[in-house]
N, C-alpha and C positions, 0 to 999 in steps of 0.2 A: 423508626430507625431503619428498618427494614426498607419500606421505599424508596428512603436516600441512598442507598447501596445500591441499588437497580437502578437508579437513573431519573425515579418519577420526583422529580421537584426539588430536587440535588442537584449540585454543580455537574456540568458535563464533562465525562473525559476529555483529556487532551486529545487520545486518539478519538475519539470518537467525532468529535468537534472535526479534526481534519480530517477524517473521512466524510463528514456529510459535506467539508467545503472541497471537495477533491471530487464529490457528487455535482455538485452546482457546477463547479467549473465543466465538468464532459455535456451537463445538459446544455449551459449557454453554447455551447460549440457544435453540437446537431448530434451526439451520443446520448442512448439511452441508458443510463446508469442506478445504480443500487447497491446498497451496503448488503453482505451476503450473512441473511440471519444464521446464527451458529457461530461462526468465524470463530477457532479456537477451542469451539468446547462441545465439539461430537465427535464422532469417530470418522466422520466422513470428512476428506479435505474439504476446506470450505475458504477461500480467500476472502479479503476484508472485502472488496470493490469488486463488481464486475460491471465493464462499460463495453458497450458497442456501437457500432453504425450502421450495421447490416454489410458490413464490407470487411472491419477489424473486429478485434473483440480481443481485451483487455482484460486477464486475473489481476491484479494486485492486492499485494499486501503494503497495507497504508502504516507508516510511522512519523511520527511528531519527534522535534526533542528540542532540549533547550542546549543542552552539552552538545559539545563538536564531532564526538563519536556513538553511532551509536550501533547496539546489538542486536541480533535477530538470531533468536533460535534455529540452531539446524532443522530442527521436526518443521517447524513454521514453514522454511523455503522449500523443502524439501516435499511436504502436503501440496504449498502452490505449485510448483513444478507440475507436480503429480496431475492435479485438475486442471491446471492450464493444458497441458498434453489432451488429455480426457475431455476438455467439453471443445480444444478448437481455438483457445485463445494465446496470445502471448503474456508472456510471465511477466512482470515486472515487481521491483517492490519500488515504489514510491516515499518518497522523505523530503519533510517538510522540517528543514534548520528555524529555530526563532531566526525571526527578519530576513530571512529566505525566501527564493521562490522553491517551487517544488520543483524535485528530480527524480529522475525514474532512472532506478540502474535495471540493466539485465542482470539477471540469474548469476551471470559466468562472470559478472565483473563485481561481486562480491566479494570482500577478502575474508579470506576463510581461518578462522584463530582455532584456539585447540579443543574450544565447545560451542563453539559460535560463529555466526557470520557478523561481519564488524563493517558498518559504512562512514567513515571520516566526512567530514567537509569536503574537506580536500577533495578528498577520492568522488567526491561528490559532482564538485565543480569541475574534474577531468574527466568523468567519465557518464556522469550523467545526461541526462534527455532530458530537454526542458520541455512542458508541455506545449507546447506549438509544434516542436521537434519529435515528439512521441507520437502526436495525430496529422501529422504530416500537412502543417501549416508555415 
């Protein structure tokens, strides 16, 4: 039981699944990229994804969802912030809607609710970077 709770020969997260394909995609495009061991459970910020080209270089915090809105802990954006400032890179949090492509909001186009940061569809499709548009293709 123990091993299926960690991930060895259990079903894969949803996020984690979109994070290793949110991986593939910055390698097929000439970025070297990596899921950041930790994310979430030390005391040091740690963002999901870190990508670069030796020119940009990418924090993100990666979310999946099947629902139209979804939530991100204040601490969560507020750690990425923190490291993205700290190692160099731009923040983003990345969200993959079911039957979506993926979008990357900045930080500041989050909507901000009264324990959470909240990203709609909607808000998604208006204010999001699609990935062509975030690596400047």
């Amino acid at each position: 039981m123990y091993f299926m709770a960690v991930g060895f020969g259990g079903r894969k997260s949803k996020g984690s699944k979109a994070e290793r394909e949110l991986i593939h995609l910055f390698w097929a495009h000439g970025f070297a990229a990596m899921r950041a061991a930790g994310s979430g459970s030390m005391q040091h910020p740690s963002p999901d994804v870190i990508a670069s080209n030796g020119r940009v270089s990418f924090a993100i915090e990666c979310k999946a969802s099947a629902d139209p809105v979804k939530y991100i802990e204040k601490d969560k954006v507020n750690q990425l912030d923190l490291f993205a400032n700290s190692f160099g890179a731009r923040a983003f949090v990345a969200l993959r809607f079911d039957n979506e492509k993926w979008f990357f909001l900045r930080l500041t186009d989050l909507k901000i609710t009264k324990e959470s940061y909240s990203v709609s569809l909607e808000l998604a499709k208006e204010k999001g970077l699609s990935f062509e548009e975030l690596i400047g293709k």
